[in-house]
N, C-alpha and C positions, 0 to 999 in steps of 0.2 A: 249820429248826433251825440256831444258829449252831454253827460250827467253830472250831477255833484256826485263829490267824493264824499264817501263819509269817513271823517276821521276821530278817532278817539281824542277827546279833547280834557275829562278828566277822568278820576277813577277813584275810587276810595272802599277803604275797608273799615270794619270793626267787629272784634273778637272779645266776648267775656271775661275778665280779669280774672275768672278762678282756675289756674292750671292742675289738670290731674294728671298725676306722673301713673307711669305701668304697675307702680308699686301699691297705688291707691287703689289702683282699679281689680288688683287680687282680694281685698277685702271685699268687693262688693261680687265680682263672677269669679267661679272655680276655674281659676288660671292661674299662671305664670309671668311674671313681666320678662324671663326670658323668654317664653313660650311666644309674647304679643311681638316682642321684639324682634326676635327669629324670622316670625311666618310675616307679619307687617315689616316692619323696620319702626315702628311709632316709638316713640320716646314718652311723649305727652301731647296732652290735647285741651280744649277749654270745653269748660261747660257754666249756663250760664245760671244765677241763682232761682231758686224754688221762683220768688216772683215776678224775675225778668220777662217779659214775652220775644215772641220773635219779633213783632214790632222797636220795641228796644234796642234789636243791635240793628234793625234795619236804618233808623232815621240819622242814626250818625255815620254810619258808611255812605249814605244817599248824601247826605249835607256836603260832605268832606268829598264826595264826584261831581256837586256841582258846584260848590266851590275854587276844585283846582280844574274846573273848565273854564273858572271868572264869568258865573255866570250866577244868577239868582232863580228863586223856585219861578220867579213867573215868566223864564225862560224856556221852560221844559215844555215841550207837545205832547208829550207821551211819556205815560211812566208804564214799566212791562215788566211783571213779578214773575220768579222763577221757585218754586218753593215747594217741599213734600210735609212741610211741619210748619202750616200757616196757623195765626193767633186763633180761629174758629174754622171750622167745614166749610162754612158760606156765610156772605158774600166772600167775595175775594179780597186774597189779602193787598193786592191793591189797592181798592178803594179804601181799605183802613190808611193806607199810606200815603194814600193822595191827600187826605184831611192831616195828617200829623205832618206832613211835610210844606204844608199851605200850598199849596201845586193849584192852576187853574183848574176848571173844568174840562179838563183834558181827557181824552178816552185813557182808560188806567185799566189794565186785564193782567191776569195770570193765565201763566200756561203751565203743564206739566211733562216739561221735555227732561226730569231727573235730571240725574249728574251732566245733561249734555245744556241743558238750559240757556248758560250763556251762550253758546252758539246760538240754538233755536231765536235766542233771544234777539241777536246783533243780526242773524239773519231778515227777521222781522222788521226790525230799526231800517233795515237798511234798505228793503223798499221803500217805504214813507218818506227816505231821506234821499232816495235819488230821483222819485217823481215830485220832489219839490214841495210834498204836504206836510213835511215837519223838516223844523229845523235841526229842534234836541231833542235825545230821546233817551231816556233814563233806562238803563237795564240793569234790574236789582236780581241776585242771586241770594237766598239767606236760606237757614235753617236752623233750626233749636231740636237738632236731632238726642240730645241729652235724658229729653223726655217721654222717649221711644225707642230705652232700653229696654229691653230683653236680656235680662241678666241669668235667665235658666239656661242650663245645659246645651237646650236645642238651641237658644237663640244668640250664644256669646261669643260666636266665630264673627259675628255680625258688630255686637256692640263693643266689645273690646276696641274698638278700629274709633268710632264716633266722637266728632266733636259737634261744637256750635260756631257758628258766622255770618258772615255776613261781606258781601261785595258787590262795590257798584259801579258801571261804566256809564259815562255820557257820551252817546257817539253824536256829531254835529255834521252838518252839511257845510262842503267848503268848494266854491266855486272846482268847474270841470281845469284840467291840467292835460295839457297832451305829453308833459315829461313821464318819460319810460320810472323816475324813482320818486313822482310826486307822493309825498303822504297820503294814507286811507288803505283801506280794508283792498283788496287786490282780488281775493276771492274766497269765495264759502262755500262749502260739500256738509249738507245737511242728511241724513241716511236714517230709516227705522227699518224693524223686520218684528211683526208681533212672534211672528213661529218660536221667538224668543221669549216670550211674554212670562214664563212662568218661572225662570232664570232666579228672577227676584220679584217677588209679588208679597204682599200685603192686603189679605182677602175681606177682612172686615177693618170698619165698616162699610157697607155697600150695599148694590141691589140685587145683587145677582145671588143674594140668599129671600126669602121668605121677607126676612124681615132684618130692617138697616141695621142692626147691631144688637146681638144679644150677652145673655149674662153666660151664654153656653161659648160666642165666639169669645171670649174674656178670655172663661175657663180653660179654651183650649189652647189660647194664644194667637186664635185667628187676627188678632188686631197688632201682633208685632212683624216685624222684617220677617220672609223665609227666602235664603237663598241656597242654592244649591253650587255648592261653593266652586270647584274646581272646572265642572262645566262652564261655570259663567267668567271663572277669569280666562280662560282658553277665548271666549269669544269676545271677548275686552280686548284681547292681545292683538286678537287675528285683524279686529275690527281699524280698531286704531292705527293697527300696521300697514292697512290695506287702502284706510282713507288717505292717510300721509304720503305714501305713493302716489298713486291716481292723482292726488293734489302736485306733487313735484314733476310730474309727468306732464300732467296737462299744460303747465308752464316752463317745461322744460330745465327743469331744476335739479340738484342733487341735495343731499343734504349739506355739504360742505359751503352752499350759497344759504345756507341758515344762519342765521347770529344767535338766535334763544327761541329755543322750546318752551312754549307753558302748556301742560297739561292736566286732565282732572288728576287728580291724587287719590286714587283709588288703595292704593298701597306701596312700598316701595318695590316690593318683588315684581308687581308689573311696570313697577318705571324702568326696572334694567331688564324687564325683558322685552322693552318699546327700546329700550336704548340700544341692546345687542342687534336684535332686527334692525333697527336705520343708521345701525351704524354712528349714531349721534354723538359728536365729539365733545370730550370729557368737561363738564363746567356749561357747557349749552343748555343743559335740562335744569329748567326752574324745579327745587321741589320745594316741599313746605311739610309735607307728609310729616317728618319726623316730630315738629312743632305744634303741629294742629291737627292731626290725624285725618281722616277720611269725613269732611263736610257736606258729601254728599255736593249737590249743584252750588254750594261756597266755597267749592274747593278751587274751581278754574279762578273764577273772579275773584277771592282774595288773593292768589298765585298769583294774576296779573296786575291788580294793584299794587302789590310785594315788589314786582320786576321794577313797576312803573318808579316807584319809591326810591327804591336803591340805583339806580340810573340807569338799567339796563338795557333801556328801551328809546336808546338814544337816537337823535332824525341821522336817515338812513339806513337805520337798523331795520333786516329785514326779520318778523315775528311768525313763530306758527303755533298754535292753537290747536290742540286738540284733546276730542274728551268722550267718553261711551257710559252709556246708563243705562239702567232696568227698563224694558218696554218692549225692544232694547233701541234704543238711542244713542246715533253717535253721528259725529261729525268731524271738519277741522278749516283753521281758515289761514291764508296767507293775507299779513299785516306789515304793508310797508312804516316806517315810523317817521 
């Protein structure tokens, strides 16, 4: 029996207007802007002001995705937040979003699938939208990672990289197609493994001490990024390498039947080591890295807004998606356009 397709119907982004160059960011952590440059490839990045919330760059990326889907807020079924630097702990920062966007009363939830988010995300969508119980469905990606620097010693391999953003897709249901190149999402490889769990973790605040947050986790810095750097890009590498296969395989693809690459923007030394591994021909790989640095789960969704914007993602074009995060989380999806 055929299903709706679900196709991308808008997209939008928004990014803080205050640029920090590498050279800004040596006054505040004991680095180098050749040093960030070197090991990242970052140039600069946005960060958003003392009183901005994440809220703030969410509602104009969401505006601007359903807008260029020509659609209004009380089209939307579902709105599904992806976020590790949401405006409060609880509730979720969806429901703050569902009110500042005037959205119905629609079921509105976050998830925390990290930097893989917009998958997890458009994975989720895309049930509801081929059993026919949503039409639109908002997936917002945002973070205000800015305010969860760690600018000591221990912590600045991590923050050096950081920016703020914000991205957002409306995926729509569009009558079934039995053409081999009709638009919509073609297929999703959604993957965790906790055995990876501590890769990158963030220990306070939480339960799994005594007591949710103390003045000792402060002190110690239990309440900033800890990653364990070169292990976890190895399994970034291996992850993303390994899902883009099995995805080209399963549909019998090569990479040379790709048009663009959008992936998370973890840094640019793993973009060209995704790029050596698949062989990915030169100008195919979206990056954004250099401009906005590592957003964390803003990074695919503004990347893909970005493509969308500059026409990259023209009908016919076929898209691949792919992205890995702390938990560890990763995924990839093949998008016909």
């Amino acid at each position: 029996m055929l299903v709706n397709r679900v196709v991308i119907t808008g997209t939008g982004y928004h990014v803080p207007e205050h640029i920090i160059t590498n050279e800004e960011i040596e006054h505040r952590i004991n680095t180098t802007s050749e040093f960030i440059e070197s090991r990242t490839g970052i140039l600069e990045r946005r960060h958003a002001r003392a009183e901005e919330t994440l809220a703030d760059l969410i509602e104009p990326a969401a505006t601007r995705a359903i807008q260029d889907a020509g659609l209004t807020a009380e089209d939307i079924d579902m709105l599904i937040v992806n976020t590790l630097s949401p405006d409060h702990h609880d509730p979720s920062e969806a429901c703050l979003i569902q009110h500042r966007l005037d959205l119905r009363q629609i079921p509105a939830f976050d998830i925390r699938a990290q930097c893989t988010g917009l998958l997890y995300g458009m994975d989720i969508a895309a049930q509801y939208i081929r059993t026919g119980k949503c039409a639109h469905v908002l997936v917002v990606c945002a973070e205000m990672l800015s305010k969860r620097l760690d600018v000591s010693d221990r912590g600045r391999n991590v923050s050096i990289m950081l920016g703020d953003g914000a991205g957002a897709v409306v995926l729509s249901a569009m009558p079934p197609s039995p053409a081999v190149n009709a638009s919509g999402l073609v297929d999703l490889i959604s993957h965790a493994d906790g055995a990876h769990y501590s890769l990158m973790c963030t220990e306070a605040p939480g339960t799994a001490q005594r007591n949710f947050l103390t003045e000792a986790d402060v002190h110690a810095g239990r309440h900033h990024f800890r990653m364990q750097g070169r292990p976890f890009r190895d399994q970034i590498v291996a992850a993303m390498t390994s899902v883009v296969l099995k995805l080209l395989a399963d549909h019998e693809l090569t990479m040379a039947d790709i048009d663009v690459v959008i992936p998370h923007q973890a840094n640019l030394r793993i973009l060209e080591c995704l790029e050596r591994n698949l062989a990915i021909p030169a100008g195919h790989l979206v990056k954004t890295i250099e401009r906005f640095g590592n957003m964390a789960s803003a990074s695919m969704a503004v990347t893909l807004a970005l493509a969308r914007e500059q026409g990259r993602l023209v009908p016919g074009t076929l898209a691949l998606l792919v992205g890995c995060g702390s938990g560890m989380t990763w995924g990839a999806a093949l998008y016909r356009c």
